[in-house]
C-alpha positions in Angstrom: -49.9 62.6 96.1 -53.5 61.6 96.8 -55.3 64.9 98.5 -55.9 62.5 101.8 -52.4 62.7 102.0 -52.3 66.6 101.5 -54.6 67.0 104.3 -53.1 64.9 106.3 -49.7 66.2 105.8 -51.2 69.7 107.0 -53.0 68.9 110.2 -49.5 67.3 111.0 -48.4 70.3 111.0 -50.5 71.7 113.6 -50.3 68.5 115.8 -53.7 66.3 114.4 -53.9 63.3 113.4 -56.7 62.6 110.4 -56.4 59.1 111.1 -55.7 57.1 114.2 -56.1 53.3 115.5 -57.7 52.4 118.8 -58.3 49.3 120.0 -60.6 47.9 118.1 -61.0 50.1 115.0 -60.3 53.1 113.5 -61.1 56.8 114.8 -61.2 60.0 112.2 -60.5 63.8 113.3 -64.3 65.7 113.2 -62.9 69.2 112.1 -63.3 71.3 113.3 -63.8 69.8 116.8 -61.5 69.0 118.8 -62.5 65.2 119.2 -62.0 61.6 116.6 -64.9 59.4 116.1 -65.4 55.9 115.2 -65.0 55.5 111.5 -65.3 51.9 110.4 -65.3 52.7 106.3 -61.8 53.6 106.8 -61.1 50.1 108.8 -59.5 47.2 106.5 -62.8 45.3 106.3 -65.4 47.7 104.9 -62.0 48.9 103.0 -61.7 45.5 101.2 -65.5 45.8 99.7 -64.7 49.2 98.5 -61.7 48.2 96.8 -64.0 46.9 94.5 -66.3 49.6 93.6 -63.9 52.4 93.9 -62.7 52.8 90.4 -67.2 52.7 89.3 -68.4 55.2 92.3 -67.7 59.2 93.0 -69.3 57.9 96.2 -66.6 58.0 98.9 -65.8 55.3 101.4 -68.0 56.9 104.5 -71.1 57.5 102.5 -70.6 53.6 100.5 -70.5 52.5 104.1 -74.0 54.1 105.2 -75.4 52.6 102.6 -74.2 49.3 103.4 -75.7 49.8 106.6 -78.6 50.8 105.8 -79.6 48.1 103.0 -78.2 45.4 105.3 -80.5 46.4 108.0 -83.5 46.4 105.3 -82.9 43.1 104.1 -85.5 41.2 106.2 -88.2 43.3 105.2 -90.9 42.8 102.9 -89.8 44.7 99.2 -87.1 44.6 96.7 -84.3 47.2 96.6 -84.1 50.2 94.4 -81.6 52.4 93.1 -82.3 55.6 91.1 -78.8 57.0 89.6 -76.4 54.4 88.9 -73.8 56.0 87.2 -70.8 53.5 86.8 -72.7 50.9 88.9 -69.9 51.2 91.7 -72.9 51.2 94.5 -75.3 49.0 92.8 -72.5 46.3 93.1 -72.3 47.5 96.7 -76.0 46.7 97.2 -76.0 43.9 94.8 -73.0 41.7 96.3 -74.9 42.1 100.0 -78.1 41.2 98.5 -75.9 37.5 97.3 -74.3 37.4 100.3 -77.6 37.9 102.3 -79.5 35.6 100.3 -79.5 34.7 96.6 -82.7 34.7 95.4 -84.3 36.7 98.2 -84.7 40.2 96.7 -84.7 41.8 93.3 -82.2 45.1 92.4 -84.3 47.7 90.1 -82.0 50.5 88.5 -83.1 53.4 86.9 -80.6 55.7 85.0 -80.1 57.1 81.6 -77.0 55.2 81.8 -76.1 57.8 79.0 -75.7 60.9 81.3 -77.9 63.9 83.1 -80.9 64.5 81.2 -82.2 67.8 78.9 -84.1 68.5 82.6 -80.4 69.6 83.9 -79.9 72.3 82.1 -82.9 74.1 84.3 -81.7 72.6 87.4 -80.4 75.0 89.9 -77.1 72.7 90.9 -76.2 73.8 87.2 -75.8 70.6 85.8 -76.0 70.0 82.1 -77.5 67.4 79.6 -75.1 64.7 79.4 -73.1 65.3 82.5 -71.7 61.9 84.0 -71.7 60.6 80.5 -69.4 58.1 80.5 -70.8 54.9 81.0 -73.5 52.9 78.9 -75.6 50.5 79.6 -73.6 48.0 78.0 -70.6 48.6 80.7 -73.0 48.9 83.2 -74.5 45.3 83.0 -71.1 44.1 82.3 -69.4 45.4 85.2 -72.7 43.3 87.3 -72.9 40.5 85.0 -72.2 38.4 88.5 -75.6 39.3 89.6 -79.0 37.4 87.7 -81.2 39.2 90.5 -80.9 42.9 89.1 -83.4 44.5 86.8 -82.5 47.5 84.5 -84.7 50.5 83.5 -83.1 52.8 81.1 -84.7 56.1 80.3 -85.7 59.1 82.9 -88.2 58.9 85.4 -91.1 59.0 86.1 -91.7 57.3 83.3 -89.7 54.6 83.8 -91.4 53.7 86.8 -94.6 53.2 84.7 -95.1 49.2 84.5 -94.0 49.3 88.6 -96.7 50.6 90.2 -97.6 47.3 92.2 -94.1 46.8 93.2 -93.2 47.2 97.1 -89.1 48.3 98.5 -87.8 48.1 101.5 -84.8 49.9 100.3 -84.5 52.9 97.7 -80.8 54.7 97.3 -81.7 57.8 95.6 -78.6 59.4 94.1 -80.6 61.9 91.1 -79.1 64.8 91.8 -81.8 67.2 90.2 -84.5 68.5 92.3 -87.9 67.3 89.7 -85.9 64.0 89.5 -85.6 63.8 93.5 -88.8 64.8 94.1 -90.6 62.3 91.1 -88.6 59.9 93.5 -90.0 60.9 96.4 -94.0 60.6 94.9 -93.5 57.1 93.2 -92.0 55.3 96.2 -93.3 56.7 99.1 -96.2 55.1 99.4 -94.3 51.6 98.0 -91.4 51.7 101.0 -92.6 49.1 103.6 -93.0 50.1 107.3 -89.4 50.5 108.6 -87.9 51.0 105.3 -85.4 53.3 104.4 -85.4 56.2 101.9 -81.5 57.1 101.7 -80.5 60.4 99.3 -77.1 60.5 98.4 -76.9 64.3 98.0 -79.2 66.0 100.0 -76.6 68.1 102.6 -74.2 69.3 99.7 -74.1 72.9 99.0 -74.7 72.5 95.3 -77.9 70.5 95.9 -79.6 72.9 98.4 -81.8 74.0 96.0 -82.2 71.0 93.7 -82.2 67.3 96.0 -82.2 69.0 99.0 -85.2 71.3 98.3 -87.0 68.8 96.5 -86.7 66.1 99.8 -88.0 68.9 102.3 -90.6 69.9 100.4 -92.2 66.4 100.0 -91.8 65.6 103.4 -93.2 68.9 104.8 -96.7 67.4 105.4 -95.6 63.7 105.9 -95.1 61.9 109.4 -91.3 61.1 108.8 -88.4 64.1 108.9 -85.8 63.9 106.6 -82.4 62.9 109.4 -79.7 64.7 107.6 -76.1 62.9 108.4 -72.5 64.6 108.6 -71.5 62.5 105.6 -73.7 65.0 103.8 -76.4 62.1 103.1 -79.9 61.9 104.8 -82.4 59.2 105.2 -86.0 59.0 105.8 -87.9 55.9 108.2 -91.1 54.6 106.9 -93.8 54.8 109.9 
């Protein structure tokens, strides 16, 4: 039994629904209130593109669907996309198959990862990782799993130095899914000031508990002096605007 089904099973119990349709999509219980909001990743559309990535990503259907969004609404700006933490490569297809869809040709995927797990730096992070954690997946697997997509570009190693031969480079779209707060904030200082004007940083894991001291401290304390705020979002992601 999948744990949706747990859940679901117990707010039966008391009379909620997690899940309900309405007329034109579907509608999720927002415990603990007492109200269900719109919640298109769980519709059968956005449900059909995660089908694809599921069994690559840790990254759950409501937070693969904010990204989505958000790099579909970047598209038409000036910049390439970005994506720093690529584990599997579940959300870089994600990115990657809107960037086809969109317009082959248009834009250029950069990823940065080890693609061989967390880095020595882990083992001094505060969310207690370790060296090596999320090491199963190479690069090899990786570039097979997006061998669909000519348009991607693949930077192995840790950063910053990885972003070394990049510096003229401009984004319109970063997804920053690093985890460990120097990572996050090396992140922060190399693209900043290469996000065009409306474009989107988006951290993965700034609003989770075990990241308060580590992405989460490392995004607030780049930001403190900068014109754009850090918009935190319910799925536990948050997202900064480039003025």
């Amino acid at each position: 039994m999948y744990w949706q089904d747990i859940i679901q099973k117990t707010f039966n119990a008391f009379g909620f629904e997690i899940h309900k349709s309405g007329r034109s999509g579907i509608y999720s219980r927002c415990f603990p209130y007492p109200y269900s909001t719109y919640s298109p990743w769980f519709g059968k559309k956005f449900q059909k593109r995660y089908a694809k990535i599921k069994d690559h990503t840790i990254v759950k259907e409501d937070r693969c669907y904010i990204l989505y969004q958000f790099a579909s609404h970047c598209f038409h700006l000036p910049g390439d996309f970005a994506e720093c933490g690529v584990y599997k490569g579940g959300t870089a297809h994600l990115i990657a198959l809107l960037l086809k869809e969109k317009g082959p040709g248009e834009k250029r995927l950069f990823l940065f990862d080890t693609f061989s797990g967390m880095p020595e730096i882990a083992d001094e992070d505060p969310s207690h990782h370790k060296t090596g954690d999320f090491g199963d997946v190479t690069l090899h697997s990786v570039k097979n799993y997006l061998r669909d997509y000519s348009f991607i570009e693949y930077y192995p190693g840790v950063v910053p130095e990885t972003f070394k031969n990049l510096k003229k480079k401009t984004f319109a779209f970063v997804h920053i899914d690093i985890d460990l707060y120097q990572s996050a904030k090396d992140c922060c200082a190399f693209f900043y000031d290469r996000i065009s004007k409306g474009g989107i940083l988006l951290f993965d894991d700034y609003g989770f508990a075990k990241y308060e001291q580590s992405e989460r401290k490392a995004v607030d304390e780049f930001f403190h002096d900068k014109p754009e705020q850090p918009i935190c979002l319910r799925t536990g992601q948050c997202f900064i605007i480039k003025r």
